[in-house]
N, C-alpha and C positions, 0 to 999 in steps of 0.2 A: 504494500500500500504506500502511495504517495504521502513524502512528512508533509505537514500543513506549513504553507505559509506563514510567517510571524510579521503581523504588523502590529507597532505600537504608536500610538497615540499620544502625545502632549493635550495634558489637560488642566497643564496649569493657569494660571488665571492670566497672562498674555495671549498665552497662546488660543483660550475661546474666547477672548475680546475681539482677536484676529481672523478668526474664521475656524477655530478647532472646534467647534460645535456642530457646525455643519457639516462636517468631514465627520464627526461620530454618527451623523442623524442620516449621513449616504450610507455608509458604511452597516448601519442597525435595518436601514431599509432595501439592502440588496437582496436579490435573489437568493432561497438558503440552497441551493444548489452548487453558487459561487461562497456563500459565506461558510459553510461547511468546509471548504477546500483552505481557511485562514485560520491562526492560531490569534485574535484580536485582543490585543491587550492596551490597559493605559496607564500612562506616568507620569507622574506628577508633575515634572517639569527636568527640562534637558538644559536649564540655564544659559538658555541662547534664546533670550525673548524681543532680544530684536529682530529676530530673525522667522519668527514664529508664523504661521503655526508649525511644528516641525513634527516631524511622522517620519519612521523608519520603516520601510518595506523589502521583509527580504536584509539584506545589506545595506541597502539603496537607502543614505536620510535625504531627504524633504525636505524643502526650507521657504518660507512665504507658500507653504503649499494652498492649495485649492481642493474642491473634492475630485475635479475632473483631472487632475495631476494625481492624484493615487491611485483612481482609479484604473489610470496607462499606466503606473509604474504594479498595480497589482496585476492586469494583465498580459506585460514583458517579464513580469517575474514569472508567471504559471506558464506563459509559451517556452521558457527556455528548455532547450530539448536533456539536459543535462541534470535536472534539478530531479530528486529525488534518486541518483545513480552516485550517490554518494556510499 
């Protein structure tokens, strides 16, 4: 079986003044077909709140992210032909 995906979430208080609420609120309303396939976790804060909202996917962090920026970086992370042949 394929490992889940690990996204994490900045939910510290910069980071949902900047848009990390709505990236929880795509994120809670995706398909459970795709959200099944994620291991979704949140953190308090990554102490880069200038830079916020910041979201790690995979390897890959985030930075001023959006919800339509996670959502390409959560589906270049599930295409890559390599993931799970660890």
């Amino acid at each position: 079986m394929e490992p889940k995906l690990a996204v994490e979430i900045c939910v510290g208080t910069s980071c949902c003044l900047m848009g990390g609420t709505q990236i929880v609120e795509c994120l809670e309303n995706m398909a459970e077909s795709l959200k099944s396939r994620l291991d979704i976790s949140y953190v308090s804060c990554y102490n880069q709140c200038t830079q916020g909202p910041r979201v790690r996917v995979g390897a890959v962090m985030l930075y001023r992210t959006t919800p339509d920026m996670v959502l390409k970086a959560i589906a270049e992370q599930l295409e890559k032909p390599e993931r799970g042949k660890e």
